[in-house]
Structure formats: C-alpha cells, structure tokens
C-alpha positions in Angstrom: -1.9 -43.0 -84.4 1.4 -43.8 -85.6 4.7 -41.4 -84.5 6.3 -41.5 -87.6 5.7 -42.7 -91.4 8.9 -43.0 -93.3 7.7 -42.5 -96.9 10.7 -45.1 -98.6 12.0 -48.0 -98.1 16.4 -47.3 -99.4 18.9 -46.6 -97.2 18.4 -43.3 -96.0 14.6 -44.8 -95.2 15.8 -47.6 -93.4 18.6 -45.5 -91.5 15.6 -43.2 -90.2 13.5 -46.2 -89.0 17.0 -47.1 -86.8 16.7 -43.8 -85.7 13.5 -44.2 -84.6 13.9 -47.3 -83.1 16.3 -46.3 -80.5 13.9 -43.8 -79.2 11.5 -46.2 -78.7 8.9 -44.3 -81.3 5.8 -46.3 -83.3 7.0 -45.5 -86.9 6.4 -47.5 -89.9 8.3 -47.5 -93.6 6.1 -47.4 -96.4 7.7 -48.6 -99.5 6.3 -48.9 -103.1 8.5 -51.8 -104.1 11.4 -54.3 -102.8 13.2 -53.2 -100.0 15.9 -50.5 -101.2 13.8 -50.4 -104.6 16.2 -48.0 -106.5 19.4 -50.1 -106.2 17.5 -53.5 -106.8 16.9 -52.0 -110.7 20.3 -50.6 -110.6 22.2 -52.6 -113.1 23.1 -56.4 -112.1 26.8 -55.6 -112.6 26.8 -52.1 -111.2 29.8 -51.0 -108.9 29.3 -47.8 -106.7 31.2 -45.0 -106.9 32.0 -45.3 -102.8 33.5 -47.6 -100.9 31.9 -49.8 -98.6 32.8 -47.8 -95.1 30.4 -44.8 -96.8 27.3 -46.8 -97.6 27.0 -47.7 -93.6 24.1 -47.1 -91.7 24.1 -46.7 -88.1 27.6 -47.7 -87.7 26.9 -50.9 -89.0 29.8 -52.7 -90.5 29.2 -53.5 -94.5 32.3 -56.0 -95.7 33.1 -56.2 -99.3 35.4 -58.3 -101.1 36.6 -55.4 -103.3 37.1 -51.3 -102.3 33.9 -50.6 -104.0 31.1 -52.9 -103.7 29.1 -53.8 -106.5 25.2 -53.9 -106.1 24.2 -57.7 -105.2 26.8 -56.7 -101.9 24.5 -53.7 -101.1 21.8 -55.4 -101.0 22.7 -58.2 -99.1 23.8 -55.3 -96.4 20.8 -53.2 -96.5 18.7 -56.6 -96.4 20.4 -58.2 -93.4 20.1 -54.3 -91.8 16.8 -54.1 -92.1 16.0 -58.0 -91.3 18.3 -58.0 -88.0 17.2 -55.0 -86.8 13.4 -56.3 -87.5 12.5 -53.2 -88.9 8.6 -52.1 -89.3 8.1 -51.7 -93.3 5.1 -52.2 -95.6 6.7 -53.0 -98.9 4.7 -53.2 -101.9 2.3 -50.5 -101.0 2.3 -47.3 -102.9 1.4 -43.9 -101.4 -1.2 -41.9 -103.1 -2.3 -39.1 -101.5 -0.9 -37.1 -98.3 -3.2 -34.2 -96.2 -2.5 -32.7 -93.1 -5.8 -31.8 -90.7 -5.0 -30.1 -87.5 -1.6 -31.2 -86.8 -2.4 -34.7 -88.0 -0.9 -36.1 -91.4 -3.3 -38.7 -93.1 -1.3 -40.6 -95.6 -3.6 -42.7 -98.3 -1.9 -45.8 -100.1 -3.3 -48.7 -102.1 -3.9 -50.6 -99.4 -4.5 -48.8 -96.4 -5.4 -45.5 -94.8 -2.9 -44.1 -92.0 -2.5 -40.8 -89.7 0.8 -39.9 -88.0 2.4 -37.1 -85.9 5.2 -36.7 -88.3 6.5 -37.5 -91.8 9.5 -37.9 -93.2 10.5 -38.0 -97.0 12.7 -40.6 -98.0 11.7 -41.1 -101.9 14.8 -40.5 -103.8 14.7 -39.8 -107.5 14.8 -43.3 -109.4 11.1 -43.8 -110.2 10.1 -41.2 -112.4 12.5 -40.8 -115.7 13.0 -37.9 -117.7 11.6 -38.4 -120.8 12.7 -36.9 -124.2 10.0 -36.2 -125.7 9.6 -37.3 -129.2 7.1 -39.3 -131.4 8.2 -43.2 -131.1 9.3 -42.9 -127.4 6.4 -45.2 -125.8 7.8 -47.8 -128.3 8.0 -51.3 -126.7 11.8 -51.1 -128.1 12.7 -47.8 -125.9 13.1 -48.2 -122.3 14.9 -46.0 -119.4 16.3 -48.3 -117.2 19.3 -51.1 -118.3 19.5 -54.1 -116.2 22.3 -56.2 -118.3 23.4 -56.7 -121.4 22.5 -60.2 -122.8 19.2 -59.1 -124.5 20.9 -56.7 -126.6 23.6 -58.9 -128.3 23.3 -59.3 -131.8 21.1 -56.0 -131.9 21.8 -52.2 -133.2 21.5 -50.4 -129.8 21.0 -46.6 -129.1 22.3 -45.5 -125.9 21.5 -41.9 -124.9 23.0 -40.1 -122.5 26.8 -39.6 -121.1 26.3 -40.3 -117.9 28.2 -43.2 -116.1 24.7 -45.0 -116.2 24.9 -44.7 -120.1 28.5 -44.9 -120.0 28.2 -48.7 -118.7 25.6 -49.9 -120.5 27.6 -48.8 -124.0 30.3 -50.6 -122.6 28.7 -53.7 -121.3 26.1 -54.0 -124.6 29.5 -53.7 -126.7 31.4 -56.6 -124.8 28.4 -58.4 -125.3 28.2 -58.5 -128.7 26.1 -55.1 -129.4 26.3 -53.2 -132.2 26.3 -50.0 -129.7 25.7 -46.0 -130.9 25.9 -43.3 -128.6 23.2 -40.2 -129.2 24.9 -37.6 -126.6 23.3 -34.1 -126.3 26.7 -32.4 -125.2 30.0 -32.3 -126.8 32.1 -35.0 -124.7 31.4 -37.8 -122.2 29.8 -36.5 -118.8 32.7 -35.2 -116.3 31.6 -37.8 -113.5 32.2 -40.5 -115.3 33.7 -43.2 -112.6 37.9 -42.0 -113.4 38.3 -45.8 -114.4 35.7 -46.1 -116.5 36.3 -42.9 -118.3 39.3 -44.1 -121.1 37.7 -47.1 -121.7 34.9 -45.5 -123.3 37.0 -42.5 -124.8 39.1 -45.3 -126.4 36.2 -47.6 -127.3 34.6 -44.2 -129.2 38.3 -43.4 -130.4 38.5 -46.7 -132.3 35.2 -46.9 -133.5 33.9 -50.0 -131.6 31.4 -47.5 -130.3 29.9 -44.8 -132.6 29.2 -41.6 -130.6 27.2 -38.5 -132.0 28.2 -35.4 -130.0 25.7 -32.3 -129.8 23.1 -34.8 -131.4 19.4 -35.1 -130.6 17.1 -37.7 -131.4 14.0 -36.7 -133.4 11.7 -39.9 -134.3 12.2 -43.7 -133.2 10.4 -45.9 -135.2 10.3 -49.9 -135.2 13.3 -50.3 -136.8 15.0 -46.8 -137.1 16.2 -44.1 -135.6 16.3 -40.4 -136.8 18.3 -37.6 -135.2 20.1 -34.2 -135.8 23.8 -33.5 -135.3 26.5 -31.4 -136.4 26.5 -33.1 -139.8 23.0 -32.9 -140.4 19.7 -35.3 -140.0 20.9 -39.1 -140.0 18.6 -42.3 -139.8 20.1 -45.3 -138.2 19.0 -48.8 -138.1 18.0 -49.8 -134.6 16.3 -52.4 -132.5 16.1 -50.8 -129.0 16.6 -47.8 -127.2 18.1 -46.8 -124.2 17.7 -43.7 -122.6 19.5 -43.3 -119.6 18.7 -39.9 -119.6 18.7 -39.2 -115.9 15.6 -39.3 -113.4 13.3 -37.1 -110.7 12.0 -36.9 -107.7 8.2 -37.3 -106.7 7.2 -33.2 -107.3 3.6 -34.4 -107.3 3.9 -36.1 -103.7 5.9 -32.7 -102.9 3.3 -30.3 -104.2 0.6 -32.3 -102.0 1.7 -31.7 -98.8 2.7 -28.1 -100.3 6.5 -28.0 -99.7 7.4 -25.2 -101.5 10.1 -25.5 -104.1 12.3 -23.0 -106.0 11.0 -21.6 -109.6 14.3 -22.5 -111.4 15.0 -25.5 -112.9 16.5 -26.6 -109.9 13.3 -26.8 -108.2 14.9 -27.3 -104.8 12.5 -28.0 -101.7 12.5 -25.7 -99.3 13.7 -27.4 -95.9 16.1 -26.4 -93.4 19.4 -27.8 -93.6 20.1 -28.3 -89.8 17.0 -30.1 -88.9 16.2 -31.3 -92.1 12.2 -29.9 -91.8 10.4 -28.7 -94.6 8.6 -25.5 -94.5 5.5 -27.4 -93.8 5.8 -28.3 -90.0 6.6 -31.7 -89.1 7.2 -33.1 -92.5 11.0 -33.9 -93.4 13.5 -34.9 -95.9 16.0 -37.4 -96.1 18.1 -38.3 -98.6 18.9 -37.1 -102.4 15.2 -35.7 -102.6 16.4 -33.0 -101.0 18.3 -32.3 -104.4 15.7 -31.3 -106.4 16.4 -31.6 -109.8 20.0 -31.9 -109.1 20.2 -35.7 -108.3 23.8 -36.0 -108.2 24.1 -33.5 -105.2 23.3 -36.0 -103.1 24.1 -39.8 -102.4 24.2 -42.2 -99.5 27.6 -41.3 -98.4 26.4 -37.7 -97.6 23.2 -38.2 -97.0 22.9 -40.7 -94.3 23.4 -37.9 -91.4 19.9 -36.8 -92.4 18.8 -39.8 -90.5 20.0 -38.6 -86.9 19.2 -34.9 -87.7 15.5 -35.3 -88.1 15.2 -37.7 -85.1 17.5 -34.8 -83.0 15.0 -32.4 -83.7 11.6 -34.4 -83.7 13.0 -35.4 -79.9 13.1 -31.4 -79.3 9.9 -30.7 -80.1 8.5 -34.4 -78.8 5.5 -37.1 -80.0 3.1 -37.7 -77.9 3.3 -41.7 -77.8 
C-alpha cells in the first residue's frame, strides 16, 4: 500500500513528492512521459513569462543567465531537483483507469496495478489539444504543437491562434525563412501576449511580412490548400503545413473517473477546496493548473507551487496510516 500516488511528473508533481518526502511518506510519481513532459515539448527556444525566483520549488535556488529563463534552463533545474533529491517517479507509464473501494484508491497504468491511501492530481493541461474541427485536420501537414522553426522554411505556413504560443511560432517561422499567414478567430492579437513580443508581431502584420486574417475561421485543409471565411469573404490559400496552436485541456476523462464533479459551464471548473486543495471526492487532490478547468491560463507555476505544501498540511491532519 503506497501513502500517496502523484498522478504527473511537472513541477507542481515533483514539488508534491518534496513534500512528501519530508514527512517521511511512501509516495510514488507516475508520469506518462519525460520528466516535466509539458515543458520538454514546449518550443526549443521558448522563454517563460516569469523569472527564474518564481519557477522555485521547495526553496531551491534556480540560476539563470538572463531574467527570464528560457526552457533548456528549466529543465536542467527541474531535472537536477528531482535527481538530487532522488525522487520516487515511474516515467513512461501512462495511467488508465482510477477506482476507489472502501477508502482504498486503485490506480491501473500500462504497466502496473497500484492502491494508495491518497491521490493527488498533478496532470496539467498540455496533452490533450483542442481541436477545430473541420474536414482535413488529421492531415499529416496539420499539427498542434511547434517545436522550432527549421522544418518550415521555404514553406507557406498557417498559424492559428493569437496566443503567445502562436505568436512565437509566426515569428520564428518568418525569421526562418517562412512564408507565414496568421488565421485568428478574434479581431486583434491575444492581450497576454509577452509585452516584448507584442510590437514585433503588430509591426511584422503591419508591414506585411506576416499576413493576418482577423475574425477568420478555417473551413477545409487539404494537401496543398487552405480554405477559410473572413470578413472579406471565403479565400483559399496555398499551404504546406498547419499549425494550430489553438490552446489545450485538461484530462476531464481521468476527472470524471474518480467522479470530481466539475461546473456545467464552459469553464468546467473541478470542484476542490481552495484551502486544502481536496476535491469533493475524499482524499483525492489537485495541484497545479488542473485546477483551472478550461481556463488554463489561471494558473501557472509561479502561483501554483503553494498547492504542494497545502495538500501535504492537510493530508498530515487527517494522517496515513504508514
């Protein structure tokens, strides 16, 4: 019988096995991928939005050469983290089915079969896109993740989105040597935008080095076109891949399992309480920007880690019987 089973294997994950560490608990992270999974298949040349001070765990210092650290920097701090703290993690082992039998929580993976006193939630948003929804999408050309830009020069590119994930990409795919076209549901680039990055792609768009289509929707992709609706009618563009960046959410399915109950908006916030971090399901938590719902930029590492030492303080209070 195991104390505790950390479903995720990020940051907020790794900062609840610390927690559990000091209080001498048998807990064990169980991760799907690479440790800290999300920001390994962030972008190679992504910069966070924080700086380094608010991506700490545990106190723990995390030096970086510039204000904000980029990505290969996080990871070499969340890696040495969970490597010098010898933390327990099974990485590469997806979870597939979670059940709760008198005060027992058996968790089903892959590759294994586990029970535990308590659970903890720790699965961010990153793994499941959200899709658009039109014939052409499960195209070989379309994906919704961008890792760099060197694949894409000499091509016609569709970004979608106006997110600062799709803002980079345009960028990057551009400076490249992409022929880059923005498809952008709203009427302007997305409010948090990183501040710095923001006029460069206003002036980029302003110039014409970028195309942008405001209040546009994409209808069709095909192998080597693009149709969609704007303002100015239905236009069909040349293209060679597409990138929809279009934003991503959390596990519902592993939610609705374990029956935490979720608001009937779009939102479709889990109910949990906010002091102890517990779900209304006794004994399971969570941790971290699934907490968010739907509304995945509500929560980020910076404002998030607490979540860590709030679930341990009240797992403590109501004990495990190691």
């Amino acid at each position: 019988m195991i104390d505790v089973i950390i479903i995720g294997g990020g940051p907020i994950g790794i900062a609840c096995a610390l927690e559990c560490k000091k209080r001498d608990w048998n807990y064990l992270i169980l991760e799907k991928g690479a440790l800290t999974n999300s920001l390994f298949n962030y972008p190679k040349n992504m910069t966070f939005f924080s700086t380094s001070e608010k991506l700490e765990i545990d106190g723990i210092p995390f030096i970086s050469k510039n204000p904000k650290p980029n990505r290969d920097e996080a990871l070499e701090y969340y890696r040495r983290v969970a490597t010098s703290n010898e933390i327990n993690i099974n990485l590469f082992e997806t979870v597939e089915q979670i059940s709760k039998d008198d005060g027992v929580f058996k968790v089903k993976t892959d590759k294994n079969t586990y029970q535990s006193q308590k659970l903890i939630l720790a699965t961010g948003f990153y793994d499941i896109p959200n899709l658009i929804d039109v014939p052409g999408e499960d195209l070989p050309k379309v994906t919704h993740y961008y890792k760099e830009a060197h694949p894409y020069a000499m091509q016609d590119i569709v970004v979608v989105g106006a997110s600062n994930s799709s803002v980079d990409a345009a960028l990057e795919i551009y400076r490249k040597g992409g022929n880059v076209t923005m498809i952008i549901r709203g009427e302007g680039i997305g409010k948090r935008v990183k501040y710095w990055v923001r006029p460069d792609i206003i002036n980029r768009i302003d110039e014409g080095s970028i195309k942008a289509y405001f209040n546009a929707e994409i209808i069709e992709i095909k192998q080597k076109e693009l149709t969609f609706k704007s303002p100015e009618g239905i236009k069909t563009i040349s293209n060679d891949f597409v990138i929809a960046l279009t934003g991503y959410k959390p596990n519902f399915k592993l939610l609705n399992q374990i029956g935490i109950e979720q608001s009937e908006d779009e939102k479709r916030l889990p109910k949990y309480n906010p002091e102890t971090m517990e779900t209304n399901v006794s004994g399971v938590y969570l941790a971290g920007v699934i907490c968010g719902g739907m509304e995945t930029h509500k929560w980020f590492i910076e404002n998030s880690r607490i979540h860590a030492k709030q679930i341990a303080e009240h797992i403590a209070s109501t004990g495990v019987s190691s």
